[in-house]
DOTOR-818856 format. One line per field, with one value per residue (C-alpha): x negated, y, z negated; residue number from 1. Coordinates in nm, 2 decimals. Example, Ala and Ser with C-alpha at 12.3 -4.5 7.8 and 13.67 -1.06 7.14 Angstrom:
BEGIN
px <- -1.23|-1.37 $
py <- -0.45|-0.11 $
pz <- -0.78|-0.71 $
filo <- 1|2 $
// end
This chain:
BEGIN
px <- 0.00|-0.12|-0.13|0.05|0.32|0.40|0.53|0.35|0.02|-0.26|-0.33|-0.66|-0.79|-0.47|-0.43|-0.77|-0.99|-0.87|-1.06|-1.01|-1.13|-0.84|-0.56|-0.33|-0.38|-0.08|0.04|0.02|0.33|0.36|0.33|0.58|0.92|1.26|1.24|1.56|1.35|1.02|0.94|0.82|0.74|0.41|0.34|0.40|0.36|0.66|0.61|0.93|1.26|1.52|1.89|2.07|2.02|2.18|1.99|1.68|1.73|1.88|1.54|1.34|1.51|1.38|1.06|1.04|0.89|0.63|0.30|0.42|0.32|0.65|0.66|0.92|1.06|1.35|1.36|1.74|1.73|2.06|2.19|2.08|1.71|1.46|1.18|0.93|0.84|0.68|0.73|1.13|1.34|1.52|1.85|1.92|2.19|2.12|2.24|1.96|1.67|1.73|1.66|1.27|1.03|0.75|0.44|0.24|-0.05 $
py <- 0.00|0.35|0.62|0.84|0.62|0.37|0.04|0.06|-0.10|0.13|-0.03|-0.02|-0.18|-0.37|-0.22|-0.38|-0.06|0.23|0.50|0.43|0.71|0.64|0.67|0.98|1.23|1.37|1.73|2.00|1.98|2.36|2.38|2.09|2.22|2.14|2.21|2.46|2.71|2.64|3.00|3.13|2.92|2.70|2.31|2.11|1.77|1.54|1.47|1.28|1.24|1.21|1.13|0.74|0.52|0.66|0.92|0.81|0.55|0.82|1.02|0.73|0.68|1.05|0.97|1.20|1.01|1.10|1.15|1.27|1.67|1.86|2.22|2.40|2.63|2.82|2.83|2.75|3.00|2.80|2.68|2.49|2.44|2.34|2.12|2.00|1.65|1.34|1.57|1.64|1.96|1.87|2.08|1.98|2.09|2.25|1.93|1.74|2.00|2.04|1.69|1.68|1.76|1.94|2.12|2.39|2.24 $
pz <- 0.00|0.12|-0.19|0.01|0.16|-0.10|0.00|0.32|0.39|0.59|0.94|0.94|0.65|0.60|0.18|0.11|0.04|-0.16|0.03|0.38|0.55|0.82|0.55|0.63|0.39|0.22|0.27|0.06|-0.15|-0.10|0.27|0.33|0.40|0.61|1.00|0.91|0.70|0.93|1.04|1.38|1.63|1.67|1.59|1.31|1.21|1.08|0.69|0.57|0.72|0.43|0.51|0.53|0.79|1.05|1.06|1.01|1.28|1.57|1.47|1.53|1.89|1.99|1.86|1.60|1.31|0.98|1.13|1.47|1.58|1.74|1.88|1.72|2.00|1.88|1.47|1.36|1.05|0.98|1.33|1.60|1.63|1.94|1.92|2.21|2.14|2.37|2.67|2.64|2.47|2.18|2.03|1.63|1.44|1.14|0.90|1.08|1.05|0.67|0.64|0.85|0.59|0.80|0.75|0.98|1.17 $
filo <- 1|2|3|4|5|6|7|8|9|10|11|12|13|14|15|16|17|18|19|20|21|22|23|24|25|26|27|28|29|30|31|32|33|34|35|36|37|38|39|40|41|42|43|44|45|46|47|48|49|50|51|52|53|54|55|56|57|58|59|60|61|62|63|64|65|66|67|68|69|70|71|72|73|74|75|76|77|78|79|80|81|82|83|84|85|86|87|88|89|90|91|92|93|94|95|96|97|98|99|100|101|102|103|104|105 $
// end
């Protein structure tokens, strides 16, 4: 299990060294935010998604998933929000972005 992801095992070393230098390293707590109050426009890298199932599952059909960078095009400031990722424009509503933990790259 990976310190920063627990219950998941890091893919390089397979969980057997503590201080894999290929472990993600967590976020600042303080710079990790939802897409919905991400201000400005620029890249930022996918931290958590939070949400049920559902959700999590129709996020991980458009690709966007923890560890992943997006370009947030259009900040929602409470409605509709675009994001550039894997090539293709994006439009989430607002419920959605409040629930992508991001942080600036």
């Amino acid at each position: 299990m990976t310190k920063n992801h627990p219950g998941q095992v890091c893919t390089h070393c397979g969980g057997k060294h503590q201080s894999c230098v290929f472990r993600e390293k967590a976020p600042d707590a303080e710079n990790v935010l939802p897409l919905s109050r991400a201000s400005g426009y620029g890249r930022v890298k996918v931290c958590r998604i939070s949400g049920d199932r559902r959700l999590c599952a129709h996020m991980a059909d458009l690709g966007i998933l923890p560890g992943r960078e997006m370009e947030l095009l259009c900040a929602g400031g409470g409605h509709n929000c675009m994001v550039r990722i894997n090539g293709g424009t994006i439009s989430l509503d607002s419920l959605t972005t409040a629930n992508i933990l991001v942080s600036p790259v």
